[in-house]
C-alpha positions, 0 to 999 in steps of 0.5 A: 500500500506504500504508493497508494498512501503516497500517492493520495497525499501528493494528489490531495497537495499537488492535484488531479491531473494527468501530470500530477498523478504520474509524478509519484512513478517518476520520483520512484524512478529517479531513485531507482537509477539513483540508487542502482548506481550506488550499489554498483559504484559500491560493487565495483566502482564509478565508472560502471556505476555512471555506465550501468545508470545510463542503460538504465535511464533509456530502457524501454523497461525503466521508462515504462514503469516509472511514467505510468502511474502504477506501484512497481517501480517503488519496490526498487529504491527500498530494496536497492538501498537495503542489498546496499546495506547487507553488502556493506556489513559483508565486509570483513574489515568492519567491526561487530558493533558496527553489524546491527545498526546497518542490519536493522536499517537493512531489515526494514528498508527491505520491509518497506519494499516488501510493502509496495508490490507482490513480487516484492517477495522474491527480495527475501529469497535473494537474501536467504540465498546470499546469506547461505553463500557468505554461511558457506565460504565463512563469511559475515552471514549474520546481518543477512538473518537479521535483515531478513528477520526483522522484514519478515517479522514486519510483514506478517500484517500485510501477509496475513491480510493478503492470506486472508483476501488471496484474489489477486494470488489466485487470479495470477498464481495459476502455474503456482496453483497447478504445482500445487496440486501436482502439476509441473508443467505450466510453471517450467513452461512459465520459466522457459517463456521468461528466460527468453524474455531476454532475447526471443520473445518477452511480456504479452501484454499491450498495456506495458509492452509491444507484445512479444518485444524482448529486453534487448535486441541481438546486441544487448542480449549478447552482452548480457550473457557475457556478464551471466557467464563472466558471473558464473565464471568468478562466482567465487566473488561474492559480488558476482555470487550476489548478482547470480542469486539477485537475477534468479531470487527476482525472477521467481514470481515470473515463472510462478505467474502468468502472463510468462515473461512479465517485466511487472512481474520480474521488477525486481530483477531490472537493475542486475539485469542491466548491472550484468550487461554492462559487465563486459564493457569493463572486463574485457579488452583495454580501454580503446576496445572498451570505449568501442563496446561501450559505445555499441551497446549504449546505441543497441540499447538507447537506439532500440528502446527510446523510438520504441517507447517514444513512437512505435508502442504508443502507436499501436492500436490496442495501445491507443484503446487500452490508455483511452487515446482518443477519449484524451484526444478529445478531451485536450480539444475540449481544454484548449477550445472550449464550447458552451456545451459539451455532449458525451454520448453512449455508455461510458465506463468508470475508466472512460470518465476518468481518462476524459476528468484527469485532462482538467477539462474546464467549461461554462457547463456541466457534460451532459451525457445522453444514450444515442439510442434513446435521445436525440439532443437539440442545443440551444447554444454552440455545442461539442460531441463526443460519441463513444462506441454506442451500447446497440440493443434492440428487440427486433429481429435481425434484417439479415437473420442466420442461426450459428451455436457456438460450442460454448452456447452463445447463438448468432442471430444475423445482423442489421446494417445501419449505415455505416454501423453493422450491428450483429444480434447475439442471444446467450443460449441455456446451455451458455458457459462462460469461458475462463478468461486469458488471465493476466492478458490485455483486454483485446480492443473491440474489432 
């Protein structure tokens, strides 16, 4: 709840508007460069950590998520800063006093994560997993437990309100729910479609990707396995160890979820992603060929992803119907040019309202909203119209009529032509059964 609570009190300060409101995402996402950078400067020095936060600055994915107004991008600083911290009570030449300050700071920076977004979760199998690492080379384990106790202590409320109102789990949680009951097979087909979200095919949904669209093109894909490999190679080094466990811990709540290859779903891992293909730029070669592959994987990245994110997903059209494009088209018309009058015609769903008010529209009166099929609207004065897809009901039979029953019970009667309109008569049958939805897909937009 973390960023609902935020964002309430930075509306009621700072507005309603469309500006205003996604505000909150872009200060996560400031931070979360801000704070990326620190913990690689911390790993392994300036250079890199001024590197890493470029590539994360033009992503495709950092941009979504930080100029949308929803709550994933605020798991990112909390959680940065408390893998900060643990790494530095990792450290052999601190002292023991200096162990339980920093690893309470760690525990709750981590709950304060854990707060913000379900797969936030995975945060505590990356630290258990690193505390098992530094257990096993006999190394400073012990700020890792107390982290992780006292964020898991400081969970317990929110884990249990989730436990008792599990609908959101149960709406994306199916792979999870089908291992389970014994069934393996959606969650290792969930891991194979997110480990090639990398490079080959990536997170279906319209809303926040160009369905299909990997992570990196050829070039950053074989950059980032250059740094898998390099990591795998000196996992020895418990900071490439630590970057291992952070990619695989974070992308947990992706395979154990749908729709696959989700980059909500897999936040958590957004950082080390870019963390570990920018590691062969400053392990391989001497300067001169660092410059040159420095500069090749910026243009693979920069050059890929901002005409991406700019231009070409914008323009899709079930982008444009899923983000009410042309409700906001029409209502910055109606800011800049405002009639005496307005009309909105047809059913307008809760979403609709709210793209067409964030706009501010400001006129002498109130909208008046009208069912085309029922009224007919005669101004007395200069109006504007806005007419939504009309709700069409009708009792008549169809002028065209056929009779198809669809396997599931629903029957197609014919249809009508109304000018330009084509209107098809459907009727549910008694034998209708409403099909499963695709969970966790995007609402397709009307053909």
């Amino acid at each position: 709840p973390i960023y609902h609570y935020l964002s309430a009190g930075w509306i009621a300060l700072m507005g309603d508007s469309l500006f205003s409101v996604r505000l909150v995402s872009v200060f996560f996402g400031l931070l979360a460069v801000a704070a990326t950078y620190r913990l690689t400067r911390q790993l392994f020095g300036t250079r890199l950590a001024l590197f890493v936060a470029l590539l994360l600055a033009v992503s495709f994915w950092a941009l979504m998520y930080s100029r949308v107004k929803i709550r994933h991008i605020s798991e990112l600083p909390f959680a940065l800063l408390a893998f900060s911290l643990l790494l530095k009570t990792s450290r052999a030449h601190l002292t023991s006093n200096l162990h339980l300050p920093t690893s309470i700071l760690a525990g709750i920076s981590l709950a304060l994560a854990l707060y913000t977004y379900l797969a936030a979760v995975s945060l505590l199998l990356v630290i258990f997993g690193f505390g098992v690492y530094l257990a096993l080379k006999r190394q400073q384990w012990r700020p890792a437990a107390v982290a992780l106790g006292i964020a898991v202590v400081l969970y317990l409320p929110l884990a249990s309100a989730i436990a008792g109102n599990a609908a959101r789990v149960s709406v994306v949680g199916g792979p999870l729910t089908a291992l389970r009951a014994g069934d393996p097979q959606p969650i290792l087909k969930n891991a194979i479609s997110t480990l090639a979200m990398f490079g080959n095919s990536g997170d279906p949904e319209a809303l926040y990707n160009t369905p299909g669209r990997p992570v990196f093109n050829v070039v950053g894909f074989y950059f980032f396995v250059g740094g898998v490999v390099i990591s795998l190679w000196r996992w020895r080094d418990p900071r490439y160890a630590f970057l291992l466990l952070w990619l695989a811990g974070g992308l947990a709540p992706a395979f154990a979820s749908i729709p696959p290859a989700s980059l909500g779903h897999s936040i958590t891992v957004l950082p080390v992603v870019y963390i570990l293909a920018a590691l062969p730029v400053t392990l391989i070669g001497k300067r001169p060929r660092r410059f040159v592959l420095a500069g090749l994987l910026v243009f693979g990245i920069a050059g890929r992803d901002l005409p991406d994110y700019f231009w070409r997903w914008p323009a899709i059209p079930e982008v444009r119907y899923l983000y009410k494009a042309e409700l906001h088209e029409k209502a910055r018309q109606l800011r800049d040019e405002p009639p005496a009058t307005y009309v909105l015609s047809g059913p307008l769903s809760i979403w609709d309202r709210r793209a067409f008010t964030l706009e501010d529209v400001a006129v002498d009166s109130p909208p008046r909203w009208v069912n085309s099929d029922w009224a007919i609207v005669f101004p007395t004065r200069p109006a504007h119209y806005l007419f939504p897809l009309a709700d069409w009901q009708t009792d008549s039979p169809p002028q065209n009529p056929v009779s198809i029953q669809f396997a599931n019970g629903l029957i197609f009667e014919g249809w009508d032509g109304r000018g330009a309109i084509v209107v098809a008569h459907w009727r549910v049958g008694q034998t209708f059964a409403m099909a499963e939805p695709g969970i966790g897909a995007s609402v397709a937009s009307p053909p």
